[in-house]
C-alpha positions as CSV (number, residue, x, y, z in Angstrom):
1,X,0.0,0.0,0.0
2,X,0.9,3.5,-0.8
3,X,0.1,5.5,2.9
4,X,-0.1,8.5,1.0
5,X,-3.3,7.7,-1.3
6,X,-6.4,6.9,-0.9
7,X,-8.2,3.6,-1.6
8,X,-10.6,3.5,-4.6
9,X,-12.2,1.3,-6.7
10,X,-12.3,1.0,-10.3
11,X,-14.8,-1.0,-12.4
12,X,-12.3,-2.2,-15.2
13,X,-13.9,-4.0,-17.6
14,X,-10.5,-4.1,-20.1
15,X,-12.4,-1.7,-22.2
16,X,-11.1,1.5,-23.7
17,X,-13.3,3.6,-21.1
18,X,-12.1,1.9,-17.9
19,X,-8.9,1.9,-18.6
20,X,-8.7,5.4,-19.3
21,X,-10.3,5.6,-16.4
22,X,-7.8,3.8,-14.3
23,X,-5.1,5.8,-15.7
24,X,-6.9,8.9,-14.1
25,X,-7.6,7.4,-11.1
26,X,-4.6,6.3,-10.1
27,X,-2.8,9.6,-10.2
28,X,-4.5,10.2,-6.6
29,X,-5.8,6.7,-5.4
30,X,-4.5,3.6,-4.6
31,X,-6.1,0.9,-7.0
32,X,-8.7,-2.0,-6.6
33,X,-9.9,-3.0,-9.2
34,X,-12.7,-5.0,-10.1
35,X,-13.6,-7.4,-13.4
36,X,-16.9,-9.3,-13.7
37,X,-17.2,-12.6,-15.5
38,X,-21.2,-12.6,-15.6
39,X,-21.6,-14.8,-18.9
40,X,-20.7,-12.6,-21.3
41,X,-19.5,-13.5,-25.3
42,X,-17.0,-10.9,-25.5
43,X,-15.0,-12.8,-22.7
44,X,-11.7,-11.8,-24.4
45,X,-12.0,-8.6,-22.4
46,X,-11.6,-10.6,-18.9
47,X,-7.9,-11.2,-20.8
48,X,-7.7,-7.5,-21.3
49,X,-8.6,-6.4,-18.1
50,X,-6.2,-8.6,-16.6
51,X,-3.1,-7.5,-18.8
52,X,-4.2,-4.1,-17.8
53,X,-4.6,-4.1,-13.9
54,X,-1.2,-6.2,-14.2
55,X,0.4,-3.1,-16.2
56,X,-0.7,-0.6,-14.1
57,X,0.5,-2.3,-11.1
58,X,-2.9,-2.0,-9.3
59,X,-2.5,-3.1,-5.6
60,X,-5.2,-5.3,-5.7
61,X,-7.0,-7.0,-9.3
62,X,-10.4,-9.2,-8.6
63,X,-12.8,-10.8,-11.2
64,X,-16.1,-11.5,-9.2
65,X,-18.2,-14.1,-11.2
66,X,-22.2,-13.5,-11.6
67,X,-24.5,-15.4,-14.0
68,X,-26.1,-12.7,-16.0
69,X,-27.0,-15.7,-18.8
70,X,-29.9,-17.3,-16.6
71,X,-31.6,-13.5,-17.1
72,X,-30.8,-13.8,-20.8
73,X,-33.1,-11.0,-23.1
74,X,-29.3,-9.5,-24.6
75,X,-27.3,-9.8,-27.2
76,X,-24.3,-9.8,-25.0
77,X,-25.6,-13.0,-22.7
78,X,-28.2,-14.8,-24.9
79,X,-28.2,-16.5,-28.2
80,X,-29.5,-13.4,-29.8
81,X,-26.9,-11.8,-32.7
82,X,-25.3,-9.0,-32.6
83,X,-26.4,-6.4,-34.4
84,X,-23.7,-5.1,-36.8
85,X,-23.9,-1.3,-38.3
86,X,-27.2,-0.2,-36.5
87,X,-27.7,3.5,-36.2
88,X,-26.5,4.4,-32.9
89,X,-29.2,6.0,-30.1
90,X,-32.2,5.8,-32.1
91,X,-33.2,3.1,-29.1
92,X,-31.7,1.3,-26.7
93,X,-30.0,-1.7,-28.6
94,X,-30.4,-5.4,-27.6
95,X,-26.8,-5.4,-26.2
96,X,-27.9,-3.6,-23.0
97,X,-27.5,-5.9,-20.5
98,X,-30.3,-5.5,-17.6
99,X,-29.3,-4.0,-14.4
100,X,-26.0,-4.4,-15.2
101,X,-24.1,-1.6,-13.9
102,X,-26.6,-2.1,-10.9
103,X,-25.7,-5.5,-10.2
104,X,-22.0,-4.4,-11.0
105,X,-21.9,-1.0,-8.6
106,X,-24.0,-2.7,-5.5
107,X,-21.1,-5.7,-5.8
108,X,-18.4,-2.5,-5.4
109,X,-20.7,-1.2,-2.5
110,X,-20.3,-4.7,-0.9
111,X,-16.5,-4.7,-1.8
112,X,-16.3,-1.0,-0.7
113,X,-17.7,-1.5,2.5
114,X,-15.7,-4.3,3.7
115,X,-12.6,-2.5,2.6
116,X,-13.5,0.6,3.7
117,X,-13.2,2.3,0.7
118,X,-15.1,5.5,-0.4
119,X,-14.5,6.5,-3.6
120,X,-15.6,4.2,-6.7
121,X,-14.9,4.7,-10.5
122,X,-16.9,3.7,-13.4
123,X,-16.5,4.7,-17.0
124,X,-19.9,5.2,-18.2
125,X,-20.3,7.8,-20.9
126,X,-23.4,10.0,-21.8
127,X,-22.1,11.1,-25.7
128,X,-20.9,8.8,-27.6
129,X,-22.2,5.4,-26.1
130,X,-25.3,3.1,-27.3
131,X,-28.0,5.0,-25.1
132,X,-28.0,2.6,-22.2
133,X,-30.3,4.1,-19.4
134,X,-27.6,2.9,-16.8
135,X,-25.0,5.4,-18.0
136,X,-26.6,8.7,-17.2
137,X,-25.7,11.2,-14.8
138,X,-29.2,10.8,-12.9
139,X,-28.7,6.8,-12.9
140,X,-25.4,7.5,-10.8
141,X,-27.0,10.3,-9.0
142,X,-29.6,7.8,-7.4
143,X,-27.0,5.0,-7.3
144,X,-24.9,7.4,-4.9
145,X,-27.8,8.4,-3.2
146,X,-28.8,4.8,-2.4
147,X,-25.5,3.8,-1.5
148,X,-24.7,6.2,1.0
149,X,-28.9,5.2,2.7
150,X,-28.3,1.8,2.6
151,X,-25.0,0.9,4.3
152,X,-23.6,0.5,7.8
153,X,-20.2,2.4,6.7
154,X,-21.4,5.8,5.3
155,X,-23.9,6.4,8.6
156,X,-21.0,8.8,9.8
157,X,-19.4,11.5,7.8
158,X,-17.8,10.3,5.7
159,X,-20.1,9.2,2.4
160,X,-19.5,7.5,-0.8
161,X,-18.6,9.0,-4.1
162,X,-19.2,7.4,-7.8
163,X,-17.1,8.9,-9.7
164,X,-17.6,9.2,-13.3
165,X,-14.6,11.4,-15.1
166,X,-15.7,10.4,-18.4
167,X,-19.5,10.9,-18.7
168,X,-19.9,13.9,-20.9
169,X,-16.9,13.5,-22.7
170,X,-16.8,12.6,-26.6
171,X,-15.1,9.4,-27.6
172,X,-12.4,10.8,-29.1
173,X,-12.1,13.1,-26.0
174,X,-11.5,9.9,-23.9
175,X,-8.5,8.7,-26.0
176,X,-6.9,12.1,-26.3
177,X,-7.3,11.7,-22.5
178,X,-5.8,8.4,-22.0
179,X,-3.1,9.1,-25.0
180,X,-1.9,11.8,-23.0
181,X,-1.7,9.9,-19.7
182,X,-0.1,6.8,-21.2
183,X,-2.7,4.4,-21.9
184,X,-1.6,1.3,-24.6
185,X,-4.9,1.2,-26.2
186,X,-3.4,-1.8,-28.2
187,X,-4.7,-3.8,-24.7
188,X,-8.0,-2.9,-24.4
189,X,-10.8,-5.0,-26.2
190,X,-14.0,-3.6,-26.8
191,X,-15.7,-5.5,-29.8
192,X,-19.6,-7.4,-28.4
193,X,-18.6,-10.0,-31.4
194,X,-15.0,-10.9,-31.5
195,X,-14.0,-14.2,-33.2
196,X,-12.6,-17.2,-31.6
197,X,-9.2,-15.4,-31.7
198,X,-10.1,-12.3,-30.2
199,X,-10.0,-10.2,-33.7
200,X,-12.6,-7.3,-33.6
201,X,-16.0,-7.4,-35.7
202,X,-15.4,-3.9,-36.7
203,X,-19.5,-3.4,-37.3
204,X,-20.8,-3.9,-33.8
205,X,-21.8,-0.6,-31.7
206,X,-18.7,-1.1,-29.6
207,X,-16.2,-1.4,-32.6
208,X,-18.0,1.6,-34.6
209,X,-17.9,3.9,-31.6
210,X,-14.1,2.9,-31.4
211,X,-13.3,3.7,-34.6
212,X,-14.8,7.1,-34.8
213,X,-13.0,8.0,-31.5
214,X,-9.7,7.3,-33.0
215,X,-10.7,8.6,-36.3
216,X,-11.8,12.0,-34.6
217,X,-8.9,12.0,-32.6
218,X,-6.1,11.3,-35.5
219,X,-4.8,8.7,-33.1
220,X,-4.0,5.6,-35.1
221,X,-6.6,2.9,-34.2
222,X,-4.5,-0.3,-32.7
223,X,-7.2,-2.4,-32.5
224,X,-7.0,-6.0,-35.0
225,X,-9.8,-6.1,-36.8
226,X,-11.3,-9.3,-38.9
Protein backbone atom coordinates (compact mmCIF):
# COMPACT_ATOMS: atom_id res chain seq x y z
CA UNK A 1 0.00 0.00 0.00
CA UNK A 2 0.86 3.48 -0.82
CA UNK A 3 0.06 5.52 2.90
CA UNK A 4 -0.07 8.53 0.99
CA UNK A 5 -3.26 7.72 -1.27
CA UNK A 6 -6.42 6.90 -0.85
CA UNK A 7 -8.17 3.62 -1.62
CA UNK A 8 -10.64 3.47 -4.64
CA UNK A 9 -12.22 1.26 -6.70
CA UNK A 10 -12.29 0.96 -10.32
CA UNK A 11 -14.78 -1.04 -12.41
CA UNK A 12 -12.33 -2.23 -15.17
CA UNK A 13 -13.86 -3.99 -17.63
CA UNK A 14 -10.50 -4.08 -20.06
CA UNK A 15 -12.35 -1.69 -22.15
CA UNK A 16 -11.14 1.51 -23.72
CA UNK A 17 -13.26 3.62 -21.12
CA UNK A 18 -12.09 1.92 -17.92
CA UNK A 19 -8.85 1.94 -18.63
CA UNK A 20 -8.65 5.43 -19.32
CA UNK A 21 -10.35 5.57 -16.43
CA UNK A 22 -7.83 3.84 -14.29
CA UNK A 23 -5.12 5.79 -15.70
CA UNK A 24 -6.93 8.93 -14.07
CA UNK A 25 -7.56 7.38 -11.07
CA UNK A 26 -4.57 6.26 -10.07
CA UNK A 27 -2.77 9.63 -10.20
CA UNK A 28 -4.51 10.21 -6.56
CA UNK A 29 -5.84 6.67 -5.43
CA UNK A 30 -4.53 3.56 -4.65
CA UNK A 31 -6.06 0.92 -7.03
CA UNK A 32 -8.67 -1.96 -6.55
CA UNK A 33 -9.94 -3.02 -9.15
CA UNK A 34 -12.74 -4.98 -10.14
CA UNK A 35 -13.60 -7.44 -13.36
CA UNK A 36 -16.89 -9.30 -13.70
CA UNK A 37 -17.23 -12.58 -15.51
CA UNK A 38 -21.24 -12.55 -15.64
CA UNK A 39 -21.59 -14.78 -18.87
CA UNK A 40 -20.67 -12.60 -21.27
CA UNK A 41 -19.55 -13.48 -25.32
CA UNK A 42 -17.00 -10.85 -25.51
CA UNK A 43 -15.02 -12.76 -22.67
CA UNK A 44 -11.67 -11.77 -24.37
CA UNK A 45 -12.00 -8.57 -22.37
CA UNK A 46 -11.61 -10.60 -18.90
CA UNK A 47 -7.88 -11.18 -20.77
CA UNK A 48 -7.67 -7.45 -21.32
CA UNK A 49 -8.58 -6.43 -18.07
CA UNK A 50 -6.17 -8.57 -16.55
CA UNK A 51 -3.12 -7.51 -18.83
CA UNK A 52 -4.15 -4.07 -17.80
CA UNK A 53 -4.58 -4.14 -13.88
CA UNK A 54 -1.20 -6.17 -14.16
CA UNK A 55 0.44 -3.14 -16.15
CA UNK A 56 -0.70 -0.57 -14.06
CA UNK A 57 0.52 -2.32 -11.15
CA UNK A 58 -2.88 -1.97 -9.33
CA UNK A 59 -2.48 -3.12 -5.57
CA UNK A 60 -5.20 -5.27 -5.73
CA UNK A 61 -6.95 -7.02 -9.31
CA UNK A 62 -10.40 -9.22 -8.56
CA UNK A 63 -12.80 -10.80 -11.17
CA UNK A 64 -16.07 -11.50 -9.15
CA UNK A 65 -18.22 -14.14 -11.21
CA UNK A 66 -22.20 -13.49 -11.58
CA UNK A 67 -24.46 -15.39 -14.04
CA UNK A 68 -26.09 -12.71 -15.96
CA UNK A 69 -26.96 -15.71 -18.78
CA UNK A 70 -29.90 -17.31 -16.61
CA UNK A 71 -31.64 -13.52 -17.12
CA UNK A 72 -30.79 -13.75 -20.83
CA UNK A 73 -33.07 -10.99 -23.14
CA UNK A 74 -29.25 -9.54 -24.65
CA UNK A 75 -27.31 -9.79 -27.16
CA UNK A 76 -24.26 -9.84 -25.04
CA UNK A 77 -25.61 -12.98 -22.67
CA UNK A 78 -28.23 -14.85 -24.93
CA UNK A 79 -28.23 -16.47 -28.18
CA UNK A 80 -29.49 -13.41 -29.80
CA UNK A 81 -26.86 -11.85 -32.71
CA UNK A 82 -25.32 -8.97 -32.57
CA UNK A 83 -26.43 -6.36 -34.37
CA UNK A 84 -23.67 -5.06 -36.83
CA UNK A 85 -23.92 -1.32 -38.35
CA UNK A 86 -27.17 -0.22 -36.48
CA UNK A 87 -27.73 3.54 -36.22
CA UNK A 88 -26.47 4.39 -32.88
CA UNK A 89 -29.20 6.03 -30.08
CA UNK A 90 -32.16 5.81 -32.13
CA UNK A 91 -33.17 3.05 -29.08
CA UNK A 92 -31.74 1.30 -26.75
CA UNK A 93 -30.01 -1.68 -28.58
CA UNK A 94 -30.36 -5.44 -27.65
CA UNK A 95 -26.78 -5.41 -26.24
CA UNK A 96 -27.91 -3.60 -23.03
CA UNK A 97 -27.51 -5.94 -20.49
CA UNK A 98 -30.29 -5.49 -17.58
CA UNK A 99 -29.28 -4.05 -14.38
CA UNK A 100 -26.01 -4.42 -15.17
CA UNK A 101 -24.09 -1.63 -13.93
CA UNK A 102 -26.64 -2.07 -10.89
CA UNK A 103 -25.71 -5.47 -10.25
CA UNK A 104 -21.98 -4.39 -11.03
CA UNK A 105 -21.86 -0.98 -8.57
CA UNK A 106 -24.00 -2.68 -5.54
CA UNK A 107 -21.06 -5.73 -5.76
CA UNK A 108 -18.38 -2.47 -5.40
CA UNK A 109 -20.67 -1.16 -2.47
CA UNK A 110 -20.27 -4.72 -0.89
CA UNK A 111 -16.48 -4.70 -1.76
CA UNK A 112 -16.30 -1.00 -0.73
CA UNK A 113 -17.67 -1.50 2.45
CA UNK A 114 -15.68 -4.27 3.71
CA UNK A 115 -12.55 -2.53 2.62
CA UNK A 116 -13.46 0.60 3.73
CA UNK A 117 -13.18 2.34 0.66
CA UNK A 118 -15.11 5.47 -0.36
CA UNK A 119 -14.53 6.47 -3.61
CA UNK A 120 -15.61 4.17 -6.67
CA UNK A 121 -14.91 4.66 -10.51
CA UNK A 122 -16.89 3.67 -13.38
CA UNK A 123 -16.47 4.67 -17.00
CA UNK A 124 -19.86 5.24 -18.18
CA UNK A 125 -20.29 7.79 -20.92
CA UNK A 126 -23.40 10.04 -21.80
CA UNK A 127 -22.05 11.07 -25.69
CA UNK A 128 -20.90 8.84 -27.56
CA UNK A 129 -22.23 5.36 -26.10
CA UNK A 130 -25.28 3.11 -27.27
CA UNK A 131 -28.02 4.96 -25.14
CA UNK A 132 -27.98 2.59 -22.19
CA UNK A 133 -30.27 4.12 -19.36
CA UNK A 134 -27.63 2.93 -16.81
CA UNK A 135 -24.96 5.36 -17.99
CA UNK A 136 -26.61 8.66 -17.17
CA UNK A 137 -25.65 11.17 -14.78
CA UNK A 138 -29.20 10.78 -12.87
CA UNK A 139 -28.70 6.84 -12.90
CA UNK A 140 -25.44 7.54 -10.83
CA UNK A 141 -26.97 10.29 -8.97
CA UNK A 142 -29.61 7.75 -7.41
CA UNK A 143 -26.97 5.05 -7.35
CA UNK A 144 -24.92 7.40 -4.93
CA UNK A 145 -27.79 8.41 -3.22
CA UNK A 146 -28.80 4.76 -2.38
CA UNK A 147 -25.54 3.78 -1.54
CA UNK A 148 -24.68 6.22 1.01
CA UNK A 149 -28.91 5.23 2.71
CA UNK A 150 -28.30 1.77 2.59
CA UNK A 151 -24.98 0.87 4.27
CA UNK A 152 -23.62 0.55 7.81
CA UNK A 153 -20.20 2.43 6.67
CA UNK A 154 -21.37 5.85 5.34
CA UNK A 155 -23.88 6.42 8.58
CA UNK A 156 -20.99 8.85 9.83
CA UNK A 157 -19.43 11.54 7.82
CA UNK A 158 -17.79 10.28 5.73
CA UNK A 159 -20.15 9.16 2.39
CA UNK A 160 -19.53 7.46 -0.80
CA UNK A 161 -18.58 9.03 -4.07
CA UNK A 162 -19.24 7.44 -7.84
CA UNK A 163 -17.14 8.86 -9.72
CA UNK A 164 -17.56 9.18 -13.35
CA UNK A 165 -14.61 11.39 -15.08
CA UNK A 166 -15.68 10.38 -18.41
CA UNK A 167 -19.54 10.90 -18.66
CA UNK A 168 -19.85 13.95 -20.88
CA UNK A 169 -16.91 13.49 -22.68
CA UNK A 170 -16.82 12.62 -26.56
CA UNK A 171 -15.12 9.38 -27.63
CA UNK A 172 -12.40 10.84 -29.15
CA UNK A 173 -12.09 13.06 -26.01
CA UNK A 174 -11.48 9.94 -23.94
CA UNK A 175 -8.53 8.75 -25.99
CA UNK A 176 -6.94 12.14 -26.28
CA UNK A 177 -7.34 11.73 -22.53
CA UNK A 178 -5.77 8.42 -22.03
CA UNK A 179 -3.11 9.08 -24.96
CA UNK A 180 -1.85 11.82 -23.04
CA UNK A 181 -1.66 9.86 -19.73
CA UNK A 182 -0.06 6.85 -21.24
CA UNK A 183 -2.74 4.44 -21.89
CA UNK A 184 -1.59 1.28 -24.56
CA UNK A 185 -4.87 1.22 -26.17
CA UNK A 186 -3.39 -1.76 -28.25
CA UNK A 187 -4.73 -3.78 -24.66
CA UNK A 188 -7.99 -2.95 -24.41
CA UNK A 189 -10.75 -5.02 -26.24
CA UNK A 190 -14.04 -3.56 -26.80
CA UNK A 191 -15.67 -5.47 -29.80
CA UNK A 192 -19.56 -7.41 -28.42
CA UNK A 193 -18.60 -9.99 -31.36
CA UNK A 194 -14.99 -10.90 -31.54
CA UNK A 195 -13.98 -14.19 -33.25
CA UNK A 196 -12.61 -17.19 -31.62
CA UNK A 197 -9.17 -15.42 -31.72
CA UNK A 198 -10.13 -12.29 -30.22
CA UNK A 199 -9.97 -10.16 -33.71
CA UNK A 200 -12.63 -7.31 -33.63
CA UNK A 201 -16.02 -7.44 -35.72
CA UNK A 202 -15.42 -3.88 -36.71
CA UNK A 203 -19.51 -3.44 -37.33
CA UNK A 204 -20.80 -3.87 -33.82
CA UNK A 205 -21.83 -0.64 -31.69
CA UNK A 206 -18.67 -1.08 -29.62
CA UNK A 207 -16.23 -1.37 -32.58
CA UNK A 208 -17.97 1.63 -34.56
CA UNK A 209 -17.87 3.89 -31.58
CA UNK A 210 -14.12 2.86 -31.43
CA UNK A 211 -13.29 3.71 -34.60
CA UNK A 212 -14.83 7.12 -34.76
CA UNK A 213 -13.03 8.02 -31.45
CA UNK A 214 -9.65 7.28 -33.05
CA UNK A 215 -10.71 8.60 -36.31
CA UNK A 216 -11.79 11.97 -34.57
CA UNK A 217 -8.93 11.97 -32.56
CA UNK A 218 -6.09 11.32 -35.48
CA UNK A 219 -4.76 8.69 -33.09
CA UNK A 220 -4.00 5.55 -35.12
CA UNK A 221 -6.64 2.89 -34.19
CA UNK A 222 -4.54 -0.27 -32.66
CA UNK A 223 -7.18 -2.40 -32.55
CA UNK A 224 -7.02 -5.99 -34.96
CA UNK A 225 -9.82 -6.05 -36.75
CA UNK A 226 -11.31 -9.32 -38.91
Amino acid sequence: MNPSKSKCIVLLSGGLDSTTVLAIAKKEFEIFALSFDYGQRHKFELQAAELIARNNSVHTFQRMTIDLKQFGHSALTDDIAVPKNQKIGDEIPITYVPVRNTIFLSYALAYAEVNDIYDIFIGVNALDYSGYPDCRPEYINAFQNMANLGTKFTQGDKKITIHTPLIDMTKSEIILKGSALGVSYQDTHSCYDPSSKGLACGECDACNLRKKGFNMSNIPDPTLYQ
